[in-house]
DRENPA-3360 file (N, C-alpha, C; in nm, 2 decimals, always signed):
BEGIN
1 = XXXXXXXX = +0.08/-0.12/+0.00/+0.00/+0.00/+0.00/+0.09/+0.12/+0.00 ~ +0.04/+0.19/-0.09/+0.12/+0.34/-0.12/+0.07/+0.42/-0.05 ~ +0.14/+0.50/+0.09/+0.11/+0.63/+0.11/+0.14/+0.77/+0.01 ~ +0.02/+0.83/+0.01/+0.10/+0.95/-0.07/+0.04/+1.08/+0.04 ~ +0.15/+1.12/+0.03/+0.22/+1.29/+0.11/+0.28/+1.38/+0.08 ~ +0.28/+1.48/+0.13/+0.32/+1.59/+0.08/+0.43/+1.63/+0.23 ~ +0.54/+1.68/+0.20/+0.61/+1.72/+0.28/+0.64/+1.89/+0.32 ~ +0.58/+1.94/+0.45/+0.54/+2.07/+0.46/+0.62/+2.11/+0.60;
9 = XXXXXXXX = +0.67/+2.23/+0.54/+0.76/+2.32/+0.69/+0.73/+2.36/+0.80 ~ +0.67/+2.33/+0.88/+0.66/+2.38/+0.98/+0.71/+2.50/+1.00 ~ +0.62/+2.64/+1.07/+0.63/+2.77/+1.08/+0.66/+2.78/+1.20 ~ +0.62/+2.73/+1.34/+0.70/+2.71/+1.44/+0.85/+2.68/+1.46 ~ +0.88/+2.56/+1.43/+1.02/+2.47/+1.45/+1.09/+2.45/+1.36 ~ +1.02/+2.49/+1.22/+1.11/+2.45/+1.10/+1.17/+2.35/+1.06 ~ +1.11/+2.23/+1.07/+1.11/+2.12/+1.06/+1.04/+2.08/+0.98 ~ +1.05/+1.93/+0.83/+0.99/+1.92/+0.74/+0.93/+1.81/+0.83;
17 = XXXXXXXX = +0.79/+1.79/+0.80/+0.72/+1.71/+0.84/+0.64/+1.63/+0.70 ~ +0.59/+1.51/+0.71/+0.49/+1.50/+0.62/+0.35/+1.50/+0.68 ~ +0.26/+1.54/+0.60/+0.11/+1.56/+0.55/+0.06/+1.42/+0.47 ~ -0.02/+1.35/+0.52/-0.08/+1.22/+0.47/-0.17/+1.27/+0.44 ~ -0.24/+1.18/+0.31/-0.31/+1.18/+0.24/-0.42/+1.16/+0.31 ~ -0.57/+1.20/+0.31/-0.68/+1.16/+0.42/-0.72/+1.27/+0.53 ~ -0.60/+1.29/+0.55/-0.57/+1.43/+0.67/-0.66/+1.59/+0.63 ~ -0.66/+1.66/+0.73/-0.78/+1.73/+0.71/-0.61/+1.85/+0.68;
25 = XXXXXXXX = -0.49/+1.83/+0.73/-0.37/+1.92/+0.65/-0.37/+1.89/+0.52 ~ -0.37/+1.75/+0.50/-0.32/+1.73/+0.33/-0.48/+1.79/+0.26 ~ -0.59/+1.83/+0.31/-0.70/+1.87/+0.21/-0.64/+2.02/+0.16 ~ -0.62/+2.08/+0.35/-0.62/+2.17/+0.35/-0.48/+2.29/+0.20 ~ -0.33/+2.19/+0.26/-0.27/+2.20/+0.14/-0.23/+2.20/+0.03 ~ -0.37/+2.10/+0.00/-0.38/+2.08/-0.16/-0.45/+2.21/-0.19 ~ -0.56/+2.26/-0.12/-0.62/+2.36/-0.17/-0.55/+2.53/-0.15 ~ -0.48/+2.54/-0.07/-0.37/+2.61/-0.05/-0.23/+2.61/-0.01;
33 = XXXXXXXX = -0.17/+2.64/-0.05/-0.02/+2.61/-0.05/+0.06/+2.71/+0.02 ~ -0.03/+2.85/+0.02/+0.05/+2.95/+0.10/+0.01/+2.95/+0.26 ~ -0.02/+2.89/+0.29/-0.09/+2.85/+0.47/+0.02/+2.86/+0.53 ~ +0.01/+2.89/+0.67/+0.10/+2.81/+0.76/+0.07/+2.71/+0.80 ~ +0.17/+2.59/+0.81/+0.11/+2.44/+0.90/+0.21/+2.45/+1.01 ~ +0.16/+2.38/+1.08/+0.27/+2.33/+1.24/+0.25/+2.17/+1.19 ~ +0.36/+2.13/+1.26/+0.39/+1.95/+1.28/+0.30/+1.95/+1.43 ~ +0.24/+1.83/+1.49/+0.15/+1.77/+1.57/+0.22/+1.83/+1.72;
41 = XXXXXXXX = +0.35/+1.79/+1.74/+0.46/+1.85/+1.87/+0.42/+2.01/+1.81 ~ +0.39/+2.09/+1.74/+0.38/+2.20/+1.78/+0.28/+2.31/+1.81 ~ +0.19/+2.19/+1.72/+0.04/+2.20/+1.75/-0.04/+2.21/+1.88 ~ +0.03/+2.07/+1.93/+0.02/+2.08/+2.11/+0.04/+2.15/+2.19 ~ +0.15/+2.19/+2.17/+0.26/+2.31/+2.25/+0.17/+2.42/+2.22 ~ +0.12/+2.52/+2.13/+0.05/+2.62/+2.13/-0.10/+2.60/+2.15 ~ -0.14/+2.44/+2.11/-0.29/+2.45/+2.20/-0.26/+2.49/+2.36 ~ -0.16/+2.40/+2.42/-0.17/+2.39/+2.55/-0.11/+2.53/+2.63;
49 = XXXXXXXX = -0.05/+2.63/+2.55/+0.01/+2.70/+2.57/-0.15/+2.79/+2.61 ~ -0.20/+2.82/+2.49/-0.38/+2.91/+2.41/-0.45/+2.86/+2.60 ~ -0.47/+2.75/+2.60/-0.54/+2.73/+2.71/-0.49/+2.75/+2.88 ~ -0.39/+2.77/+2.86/-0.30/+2.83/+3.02/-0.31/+2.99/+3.01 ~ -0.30/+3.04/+2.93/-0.34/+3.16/+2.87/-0.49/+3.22/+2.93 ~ -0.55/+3.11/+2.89/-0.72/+3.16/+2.86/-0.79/+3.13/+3.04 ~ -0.69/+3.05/+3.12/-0.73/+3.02/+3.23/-0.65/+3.12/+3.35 ~ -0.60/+3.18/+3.29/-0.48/+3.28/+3.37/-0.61/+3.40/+3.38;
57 = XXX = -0.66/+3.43/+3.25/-0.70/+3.56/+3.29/-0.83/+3.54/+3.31 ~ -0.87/+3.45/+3.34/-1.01/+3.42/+3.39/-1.02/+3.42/+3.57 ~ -0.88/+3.40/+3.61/-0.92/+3.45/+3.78/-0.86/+3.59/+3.78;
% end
């Protein structure tokens, strides 16, 4: 079985990651190419970062 992917830079860490086919990134960068993507480790890191954030200024 052939995976097919696209290999995309990460804007955070700059790191080439791949994009699988199926993926709601690989729709997304077929239909645009000028986006920014993050890799999943950086994804995390700024969700969890967005939500310590959002609970700071709520007390």
């Amino acid at each position: 079985m052939i995976m097919i992917y696209y290999e995309v830079l990460c804007y955070s860490c700059r790191q080439l990651f791949r994009v699988y086919e199926g993926s709601l990134n690989y729709k997304l960068f077929k239909e645009n190419r000028t986006k920014f993507f993050c890799c999943e480790d950086c994804s995390h890191k700024i969700r969890i970062d967005a939500i310590k954030n959002f609970f700071r200024y709520l007390n």
